[in-house]
Every structure is written in C-alpha cells, then in structure tokens.
C-alpha positions as CSV (number, residue, x, y, z in Angstrom):
1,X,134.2,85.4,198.0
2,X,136.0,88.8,199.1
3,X,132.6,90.5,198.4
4,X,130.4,88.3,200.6
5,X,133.1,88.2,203.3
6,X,133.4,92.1,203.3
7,X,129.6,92.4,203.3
8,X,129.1,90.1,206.3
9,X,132.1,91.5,208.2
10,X,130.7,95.2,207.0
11,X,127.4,93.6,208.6
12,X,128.9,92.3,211.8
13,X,130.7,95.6,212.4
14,X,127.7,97.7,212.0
15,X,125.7,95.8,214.4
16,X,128.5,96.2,216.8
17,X,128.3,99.6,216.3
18,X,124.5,100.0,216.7
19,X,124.7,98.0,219.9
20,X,127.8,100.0,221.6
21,X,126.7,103.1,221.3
22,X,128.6,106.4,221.3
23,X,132.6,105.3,220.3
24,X,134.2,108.0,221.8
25,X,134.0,110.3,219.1
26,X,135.5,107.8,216.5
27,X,133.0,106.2,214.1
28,X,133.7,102.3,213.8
29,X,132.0,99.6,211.6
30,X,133.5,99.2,208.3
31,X,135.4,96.8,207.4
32,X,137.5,98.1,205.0
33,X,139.4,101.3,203.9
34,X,137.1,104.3,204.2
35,X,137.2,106.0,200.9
36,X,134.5,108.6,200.8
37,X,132.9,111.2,203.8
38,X,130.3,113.2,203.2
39,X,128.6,115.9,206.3
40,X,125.0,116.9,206.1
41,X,124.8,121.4,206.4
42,X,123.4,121.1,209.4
43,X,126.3,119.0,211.0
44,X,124.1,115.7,212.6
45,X,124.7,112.9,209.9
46,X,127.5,111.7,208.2
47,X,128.0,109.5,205.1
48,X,130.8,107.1,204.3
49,X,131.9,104.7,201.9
50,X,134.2,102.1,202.0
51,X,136.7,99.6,200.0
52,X,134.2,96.8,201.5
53,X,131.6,97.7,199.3
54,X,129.0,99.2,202.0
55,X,128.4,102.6,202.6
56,X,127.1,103.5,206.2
57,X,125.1,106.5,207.6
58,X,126.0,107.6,210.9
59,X,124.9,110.5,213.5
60,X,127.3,112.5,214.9
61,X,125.4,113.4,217.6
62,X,125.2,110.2,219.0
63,X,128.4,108.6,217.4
64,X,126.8,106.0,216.0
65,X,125.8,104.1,212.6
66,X,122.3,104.7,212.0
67,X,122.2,102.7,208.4
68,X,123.7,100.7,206.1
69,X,123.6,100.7,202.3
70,X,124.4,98.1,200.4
71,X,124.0,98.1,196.8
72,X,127.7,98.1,194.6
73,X,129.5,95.1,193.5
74,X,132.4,96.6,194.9
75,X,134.6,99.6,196.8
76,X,132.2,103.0,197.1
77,X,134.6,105.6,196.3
78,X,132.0,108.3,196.6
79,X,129.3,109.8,198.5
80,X,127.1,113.0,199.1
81,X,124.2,114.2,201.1
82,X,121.7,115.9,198.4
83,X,120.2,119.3,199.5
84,X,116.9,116.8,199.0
85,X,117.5,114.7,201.8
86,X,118.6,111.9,199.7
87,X,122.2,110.5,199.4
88,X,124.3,109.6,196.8
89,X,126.9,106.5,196.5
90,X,129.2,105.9,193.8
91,X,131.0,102.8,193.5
92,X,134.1,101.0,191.1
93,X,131.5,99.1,189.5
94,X,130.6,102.2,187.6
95,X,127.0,103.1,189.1
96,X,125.4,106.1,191.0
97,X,122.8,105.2,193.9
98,X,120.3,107.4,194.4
99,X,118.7,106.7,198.1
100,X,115.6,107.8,200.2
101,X,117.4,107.5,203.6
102,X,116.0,104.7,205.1
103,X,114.9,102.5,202.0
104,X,116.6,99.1,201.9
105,X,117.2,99.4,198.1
106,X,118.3,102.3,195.8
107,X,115.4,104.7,194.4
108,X,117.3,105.2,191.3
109,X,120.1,104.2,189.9
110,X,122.2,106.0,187.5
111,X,124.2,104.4,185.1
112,X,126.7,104.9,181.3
113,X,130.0,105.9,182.6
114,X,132.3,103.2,181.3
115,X,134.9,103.0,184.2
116,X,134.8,103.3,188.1
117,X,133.5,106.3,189.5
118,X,135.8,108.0,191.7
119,X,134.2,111.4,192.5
120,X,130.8,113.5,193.2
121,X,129.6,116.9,193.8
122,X,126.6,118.6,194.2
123,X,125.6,122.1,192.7
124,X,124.6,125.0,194.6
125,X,121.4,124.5,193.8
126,X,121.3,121.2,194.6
127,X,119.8,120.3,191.2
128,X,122.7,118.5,189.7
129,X,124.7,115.6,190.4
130,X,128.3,115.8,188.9
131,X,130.5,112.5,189.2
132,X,133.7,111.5,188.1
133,X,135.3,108.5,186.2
134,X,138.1,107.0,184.9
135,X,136.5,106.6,181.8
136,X,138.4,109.9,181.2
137,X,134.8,112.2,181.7
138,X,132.7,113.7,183.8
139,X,129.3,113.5,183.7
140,X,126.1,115.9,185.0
141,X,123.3,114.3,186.0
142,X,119.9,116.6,186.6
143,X,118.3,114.9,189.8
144,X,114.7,115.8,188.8
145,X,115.3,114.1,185.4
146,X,116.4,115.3,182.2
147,X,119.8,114.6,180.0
148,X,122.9,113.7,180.7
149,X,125.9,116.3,179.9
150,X,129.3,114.6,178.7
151,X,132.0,116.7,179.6
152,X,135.2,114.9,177.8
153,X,138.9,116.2,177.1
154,X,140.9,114.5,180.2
155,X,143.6,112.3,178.6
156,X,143.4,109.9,181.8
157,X,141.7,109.2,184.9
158,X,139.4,112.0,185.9
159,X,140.1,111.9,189.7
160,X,138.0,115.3,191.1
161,X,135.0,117.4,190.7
162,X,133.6,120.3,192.3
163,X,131.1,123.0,191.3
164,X,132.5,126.6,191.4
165,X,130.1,128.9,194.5
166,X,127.9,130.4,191.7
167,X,127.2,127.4,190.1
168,X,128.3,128.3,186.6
169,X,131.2,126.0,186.1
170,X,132.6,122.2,187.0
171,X,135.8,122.0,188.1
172,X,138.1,118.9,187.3
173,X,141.0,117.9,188.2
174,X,143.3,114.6,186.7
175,X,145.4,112.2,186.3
176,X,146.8,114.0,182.7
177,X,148.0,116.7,185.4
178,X,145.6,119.2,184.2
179,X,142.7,121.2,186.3
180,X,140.0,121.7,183.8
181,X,137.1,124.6,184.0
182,X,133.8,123.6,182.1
183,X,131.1,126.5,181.3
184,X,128.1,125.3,182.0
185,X,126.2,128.4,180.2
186,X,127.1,128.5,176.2
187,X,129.5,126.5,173.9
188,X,132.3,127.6,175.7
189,X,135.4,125.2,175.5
190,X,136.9,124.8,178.8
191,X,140.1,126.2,180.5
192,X,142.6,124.3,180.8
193,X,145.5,124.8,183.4
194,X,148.6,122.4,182.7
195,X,150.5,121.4,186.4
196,X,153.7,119.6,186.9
197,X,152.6,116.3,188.1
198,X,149.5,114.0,188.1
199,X,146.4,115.3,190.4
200,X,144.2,113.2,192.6
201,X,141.5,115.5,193.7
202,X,140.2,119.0,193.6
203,X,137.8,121.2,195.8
204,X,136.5,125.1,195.5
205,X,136.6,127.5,198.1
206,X,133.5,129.7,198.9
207,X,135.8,133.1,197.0
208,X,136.4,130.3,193.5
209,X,139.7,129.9,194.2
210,X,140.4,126.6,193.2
211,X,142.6,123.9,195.1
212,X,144.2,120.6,193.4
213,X,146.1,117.9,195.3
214,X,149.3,117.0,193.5
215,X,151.5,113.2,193.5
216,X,154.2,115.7,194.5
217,X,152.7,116.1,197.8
218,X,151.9,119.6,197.0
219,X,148.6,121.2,197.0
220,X,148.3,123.7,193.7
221,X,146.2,126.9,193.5
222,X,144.5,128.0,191.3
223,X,142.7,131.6,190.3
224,X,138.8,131.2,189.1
225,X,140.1,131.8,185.9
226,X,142.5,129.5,186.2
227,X,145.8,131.1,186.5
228,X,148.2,129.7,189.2
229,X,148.2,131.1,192.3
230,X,151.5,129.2,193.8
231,X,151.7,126.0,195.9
232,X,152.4,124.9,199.0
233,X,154.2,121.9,200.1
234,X,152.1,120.0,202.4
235,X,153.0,116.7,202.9
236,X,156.5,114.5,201.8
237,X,154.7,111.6,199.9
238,X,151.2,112.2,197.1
239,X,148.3,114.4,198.2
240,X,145.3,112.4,197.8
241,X,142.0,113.6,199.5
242,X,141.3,117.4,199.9
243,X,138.9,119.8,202.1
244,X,137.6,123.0,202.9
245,X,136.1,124.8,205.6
246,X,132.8,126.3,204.5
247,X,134.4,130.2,205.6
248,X,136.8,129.1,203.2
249,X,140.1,130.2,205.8
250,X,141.8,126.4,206.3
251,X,142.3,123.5,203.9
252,X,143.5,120.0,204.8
253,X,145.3,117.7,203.2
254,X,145.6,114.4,203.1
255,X,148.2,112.0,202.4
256,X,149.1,108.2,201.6
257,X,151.4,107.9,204.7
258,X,148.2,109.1,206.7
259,X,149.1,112.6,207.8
260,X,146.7,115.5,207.4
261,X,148.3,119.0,206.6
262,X,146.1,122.1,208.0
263,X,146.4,125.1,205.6
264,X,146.1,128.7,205.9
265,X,144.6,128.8,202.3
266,X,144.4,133.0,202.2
267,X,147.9,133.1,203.6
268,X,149.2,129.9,201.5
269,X,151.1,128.4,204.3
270,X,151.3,125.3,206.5
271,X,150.3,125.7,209.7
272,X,150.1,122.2,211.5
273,X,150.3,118.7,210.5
274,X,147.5,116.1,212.3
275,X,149.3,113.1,212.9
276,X,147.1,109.3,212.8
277,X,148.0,105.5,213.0
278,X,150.8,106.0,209.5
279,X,148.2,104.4,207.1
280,X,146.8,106.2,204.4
281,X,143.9,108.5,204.9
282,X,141.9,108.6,201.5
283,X,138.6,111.0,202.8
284,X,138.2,114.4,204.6
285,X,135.4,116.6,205.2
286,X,135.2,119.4,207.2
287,X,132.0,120.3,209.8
288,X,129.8,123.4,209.6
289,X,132.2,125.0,212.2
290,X,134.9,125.2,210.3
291,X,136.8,123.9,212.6
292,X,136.5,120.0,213.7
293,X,137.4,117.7,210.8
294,X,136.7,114.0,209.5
295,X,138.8,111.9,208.2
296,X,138.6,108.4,206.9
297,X,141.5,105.6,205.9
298,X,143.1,102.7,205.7
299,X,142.6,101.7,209.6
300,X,138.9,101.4,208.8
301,X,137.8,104.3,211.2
302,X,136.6,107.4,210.8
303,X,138.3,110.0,213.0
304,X,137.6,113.1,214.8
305,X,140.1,116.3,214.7
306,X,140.3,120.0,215.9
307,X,142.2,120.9,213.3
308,X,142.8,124.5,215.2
309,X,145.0,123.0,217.8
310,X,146.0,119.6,215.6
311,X,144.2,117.1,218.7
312,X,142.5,114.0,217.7
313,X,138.8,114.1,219.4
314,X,137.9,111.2,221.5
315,X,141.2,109.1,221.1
316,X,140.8,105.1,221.4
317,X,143.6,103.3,221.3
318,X,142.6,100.7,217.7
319,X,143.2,97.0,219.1
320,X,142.4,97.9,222.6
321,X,139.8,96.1,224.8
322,X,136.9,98.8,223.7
323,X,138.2,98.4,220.0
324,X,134.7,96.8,218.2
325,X,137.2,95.1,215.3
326,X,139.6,93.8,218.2
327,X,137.3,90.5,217.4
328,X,137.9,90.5,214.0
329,X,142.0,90.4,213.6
330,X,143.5,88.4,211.7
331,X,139.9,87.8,209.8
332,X,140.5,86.0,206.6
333,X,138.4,88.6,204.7
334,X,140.3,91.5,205.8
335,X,143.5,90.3,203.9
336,X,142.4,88.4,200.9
337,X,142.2,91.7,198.8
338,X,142.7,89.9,195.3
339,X,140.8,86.7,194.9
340,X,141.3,86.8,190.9
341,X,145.1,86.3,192.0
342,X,145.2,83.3,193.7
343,X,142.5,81.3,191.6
344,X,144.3,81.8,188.4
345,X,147.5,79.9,190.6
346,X,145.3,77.4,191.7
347,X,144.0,76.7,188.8
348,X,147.8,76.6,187.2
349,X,149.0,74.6,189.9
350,X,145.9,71.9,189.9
351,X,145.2,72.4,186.0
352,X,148.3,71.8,185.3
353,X,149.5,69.3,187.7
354,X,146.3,67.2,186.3
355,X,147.1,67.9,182.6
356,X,151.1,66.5,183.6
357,X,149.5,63.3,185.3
358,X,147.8,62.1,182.5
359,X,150.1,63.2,180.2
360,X,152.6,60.6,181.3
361,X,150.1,58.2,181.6
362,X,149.8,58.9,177.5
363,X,153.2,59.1,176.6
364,X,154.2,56.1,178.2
365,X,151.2,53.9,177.4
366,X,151.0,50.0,179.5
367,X,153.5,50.7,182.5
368,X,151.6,49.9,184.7
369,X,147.9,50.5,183.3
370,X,145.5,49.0,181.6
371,X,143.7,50.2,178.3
372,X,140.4,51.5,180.9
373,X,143.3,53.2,182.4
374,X,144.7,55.2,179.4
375,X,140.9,55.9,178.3
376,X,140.5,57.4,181.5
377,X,143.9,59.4,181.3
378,X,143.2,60.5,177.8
379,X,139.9,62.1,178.7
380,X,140.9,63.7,181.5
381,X,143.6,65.3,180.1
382,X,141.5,66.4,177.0
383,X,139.1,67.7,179.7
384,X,141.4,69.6,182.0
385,X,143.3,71.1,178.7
386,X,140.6,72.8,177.1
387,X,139.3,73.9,180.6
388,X,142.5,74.9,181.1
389,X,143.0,77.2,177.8
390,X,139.6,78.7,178.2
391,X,141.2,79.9,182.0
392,X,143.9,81.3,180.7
393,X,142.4,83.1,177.6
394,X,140.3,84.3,180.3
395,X,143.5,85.3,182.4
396,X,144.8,87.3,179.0
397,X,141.6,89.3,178.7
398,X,141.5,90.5,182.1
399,X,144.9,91.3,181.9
400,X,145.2,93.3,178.6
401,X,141.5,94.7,177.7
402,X,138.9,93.7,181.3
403,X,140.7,95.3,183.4
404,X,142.2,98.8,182.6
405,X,145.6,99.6,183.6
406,X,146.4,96.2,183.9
407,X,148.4,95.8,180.7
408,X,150.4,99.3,181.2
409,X,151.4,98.2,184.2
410,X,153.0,95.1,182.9
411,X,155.0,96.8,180.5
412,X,156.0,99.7,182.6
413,X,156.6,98.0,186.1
414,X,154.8,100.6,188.1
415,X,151.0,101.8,188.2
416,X,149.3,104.8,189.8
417,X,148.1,104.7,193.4
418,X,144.9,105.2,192.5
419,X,144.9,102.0,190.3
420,X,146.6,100.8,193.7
421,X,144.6,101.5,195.8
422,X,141.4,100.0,193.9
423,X,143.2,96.5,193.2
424,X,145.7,95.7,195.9
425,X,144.9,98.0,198.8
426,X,146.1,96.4,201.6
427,X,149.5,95.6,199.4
428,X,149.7,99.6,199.1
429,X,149.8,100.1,203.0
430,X,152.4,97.7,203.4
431,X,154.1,99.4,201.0
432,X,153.4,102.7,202.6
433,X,154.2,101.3,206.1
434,X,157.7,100.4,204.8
435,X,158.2,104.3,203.0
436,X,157.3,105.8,206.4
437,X,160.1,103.3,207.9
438,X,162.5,104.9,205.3
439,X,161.5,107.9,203.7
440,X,163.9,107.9,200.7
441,X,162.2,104.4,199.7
442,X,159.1,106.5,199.0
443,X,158.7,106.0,195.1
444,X,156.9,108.4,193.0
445,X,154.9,105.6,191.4
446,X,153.8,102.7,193.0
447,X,155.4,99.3,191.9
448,X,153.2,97.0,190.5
449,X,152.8,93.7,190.4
C-alpha cells in the first residue's frame, strides 16, 4: 500500500510540477526523501531519486520536471547521467536501470548484487558503471556488455564509490570504517586505509585526493595512495552525502541534522556552513561552475545554493501558498513509512482476539451454545491458529534472516542510520528534529526499534 500511495502521490506531484512551471529555483515533485542527485556536464538536466520509489528528470533551465521514471519496488538511492546520454537508477530492491531518456520502461536492467544498492559512479571514460551494495561488494558493470567484476573485502555495508581521474582505480568507502583502493589493471590486492569510525560516502577530487564522510561528523582525507592527509570537522552530528566541485577547490558536506559544510579542500578548513529547514539532507551535487550547489533531503525538495556566499537560490517558504505539496499535508502516504509494522499488530490483535473467542467457546462447551455452535467455534479457531502461526513464522523470518540488520538490531538496541534511514525514515527525522532541539541527545547510533 505504501508503494502505490508513494507512486500516485510521486505522480500527482510531478504533474503539479509540469503544470507550474519554473519553482523559483527549487525543484518540487517528490514525494518522499530525495536520496540521490545527479547533474548532466553541460549543467541543463538533473536526475533525482527518491525514498518514494520514483526517480524524476528535471531541467534546470526551466526549473521544471521534465520526466518521470518509475521502475524499483522501492527507495532509489542512486542515480547518474552516462556520458551516453542514458541514465542510471539504482534502487533498495537491488537492481540497476539502464534508461534511454524518454522510454517509459528501462532498456536494461542489471541485476546479482544480493542487497540494496546504495551507490554509483561512472568512469572517465564513461564505459563502466560501478555501483555499491550492502551485500558487502562492489560491482563493475561494462555498459557496452561484457563481464561483471566482483570487487569483495568490505566487512559491512559498502556505502560509496567513485572512480579515481585516470580511471585506473575504484574507490570505496564503508561501513567497516575502511576506504578501500581497487587496481583495476593486474592482480593487485587493494589498499586498504583503516579510519576511526564508520563511513557513509566517498568522492575523488580532479588531483586523486580522496574524501570520506565519517559518523563522527568529520570528513577524512586521503592521499591517492591512501595515506591520511588529516580531517576536518564539518558538522556536529554523522556526515552522510559528499561533493566536489569539478576544479576540485570546495567540498560540501552534508549532514543528518540538514546542514551543509562548504570546504576549502586544498587548505583543509571550514569556511561556511549552508543552513536548510533542520531535516536531513541525504544528496549533493555540485554544477559545472563550481560554484552553485544541489542538494536533496528529507523536506522532499531539491534546493538551490551559492555555496561562495552560503545564500539559498530562489527561497520559497515550504507550506506557503505557492508550496505544490501544501495540498498534500497531512497525506496518509507520507507518514505510513512501515506497513509490515502495523499488519503484523493487526493481525496479533484480530488473530488473536478471534483465536481467544472461540477458545472459550471450547473450553467451556454448552453455556450458552449449541453443538452447531461449538462446530463453528472449533473450526474457526483451527482456522485462525494455523493462519496465525504461518504469520508469525513469517514475522520470525523477516526479522532474523529477510531482512538484514533486523536481528542485530534486536540484540544490540541500536542500528545504523543508514539501516535507518532505508526502514523508518520519517521515524529518523523525528529523531533528528529532537537532537537539533538538544544537541547532547544526539546519539552516535541510532536507536532502534
């Protein structure tokens, strides 16, 4: 039902977007979390994806949506403009889209990694396709056909991926805490570079220096080789989107209580902080000037920035009267995140109540019924029962071996955000929301449930 609800709200929203027009510099029409931003070389088109399953093409010239693609069962947490003209989409459900811009329907599809895919990059070239998972790999897909490269040794979720400039290497970066350099040319075993606390993405700069966003809030660097560089403290709460301008000069940040930090990457120091709405901002992407910046989170709008002088481009107050999604609060399918959830006590609460019913009616046989009666009774409650266990078995699997993390998390008390942020999103803002009310609340991991 969350799906179908996102979809045709995801729907809705775009249209409203087609039909208004430019939005002020701010791209509306998702309705969910936007995960994943992607900018074409030449500046005119944007890609995003979203929690809501869709991913939507947009001009920047005009400020409006110019497509929408909707293919995975669920959120997209990735996207890229090939150097083909094509675009890429990579959802939780595990699958890469391949899509001729304009087709209704994916031209290829590529599938075997064995968890939700979390990251892509393109090579210099623009001849292969790598992508992240938390299946703990990361996988190189040749775009004009040929076979696939498994690059294994993460411990954890795999959580980044870049190409270094020259094409000769993959970068990775993870939830083990380790940056990982892969040789693409000879047998080579990769470099590995250890860091103090978990990592949820990575990016290259134009000179190879490498960049990893830490849970510490700090962002790590890194020398090609893979020797640190030093770190710089850029935000009071986990680091977890990353970009840089093509000159290679500035790097922003993003974080889970929504602020962006601008850094002087040669100079390894903060120089301003790009303050939004106090929700998390999960995608950034820098244009070809190097200087105005996208970024994409929980408020379900893409944003404009100069991140030179820290100003938010074409301001619109969110909830106002020329706010598209004014329509939509309070919309049932913007808050029922976890459907799984509330079935499962449904069917406790009616399974069971049913099973109870006729159980009585069993163990105290003739007060008040007749032998029909108890026939009736005991069939139900053979009925309900075995419906009941098959739930519940069904309720154990997800919870220990369907659904991964799911079983750490109830022996431990707490999961990852990014585990978070894919299960119980709108749970983690609240729970940001409240850490930006009091900052020494922040925890490191985020309780689960």
């Amino acid at each position: 039902m969350h799906r179908s609800t996102g979809l045709f709200l995801s729907g809705v929203l775009l249209g409203l977007a087609l039909q208004l027009g430019p939005a002020a510099a701010q791209l509306r029409g998702h309705g969910g979390p936007v995960r994943a931003l992607a900018i074409s070389g030449d500046g005119e088109t944007a890609l995003s994806g979203s929690f809501d399953s869709s991913a939507i093409l947009w001009s920047l010239r005009h400020d409006a949506a110019r497509q929408l693609l909707r293919f995975h069962d669920s959120a997209v947490n990735a996207v890229a403009l090939l150097k083909d003209g094509r675009a890429a989409t990579a959802g939780e459900d595990a699958r890469i889209a391949l899509w001729r811009l304009g087709d209704s329907a994916p031209a290829a599809v590529l599938e075997g990694h064995m968890g939700p895919v979390v990251a892509l990059a393109v090579s210099p070239d623009g001849g292969t396709l790598a992508s992240a998972s938390w299946d703990g790999t990361i996988r190189l897909w040749q775009l004009a056909g040929g076979e696939v490269v498994v690059l294994a040794g993460h411990r954890q979720n795999v959580n980044g991926v870049a190409f270094t400039p020259d094409g000769k290497a993959v970068v990775s970066a993870g939830y083990d805490a380790t940056v990982r350099i892969w040789p693409l040319r000879g047998p080579t075993a990769p470099v590995v570079a250890a860091l103090p606390t978990p990592l949820n993405a990575v990016a290259v700069a134009p000179d190879g220096e490498i960049a990893a966003a830490g849970a510490d809030g700090r962002v790590y660097f890194l020398s090609p080789e893979g020797e640190r560089l030093g770190a710089v403290e850029a935000v009071p709460t986990p680091v977890i989107a990353l970009a840089i301008s093509g000159d290679g000069a500035h790097l922003a940040a993003a974080s889970i209580q929504g602020a962006v930090a601008i850094i002087d990457r040669r100079a390894k120091r903060l120089l301003r902080t790009l303050v939004g709405p106090g929700l998390p901002v999960w995608s950034l992407a820098f244009f070809p000037d190097n200087r105005t910046l996208l970024s994409g989170g929980a408020d379900r709008v893409i944003r404009r920035w100069d991140s030179g002088s820290g100003a938010e481009i074409g301001a619109l107050a969110a909830g106002g009267a020329d706010d598209p999604l004014a329509a939509y609060e309070g919309d049932p399918g913007a808050r029922i995140f976890n459907g799984g959830q509330k079935m499962v006590y449904w069917i406790v609460v009616l399974g069971g109540g049913a099973v109870a019913v006729s159980g009585y009616v069993l163990i105290f046989p003739f007060y008040g019924t007749t032998v029909e009666t108890m026939q009736e009774a005991e069939m139900v409650h053979a009925i309900v029962a075995m419906l009941f266990i098959a739930a519940m078995l069904a309720h154990i699997y997800i919870g220990t071996i369907g659904m991964e993390g799911a079983f750490e998390a109830m022996g431990t008390g707490t999961v990852d955000l990014n585990w978070a942020r894919e299960h119980h999103a709108l749970w983690l803002d609240e729970q940001n929301r409240q850490g930006a009310a009091n900052p020494r609340a922040q925890p490191s991991a985020t309780p689960g449930e």
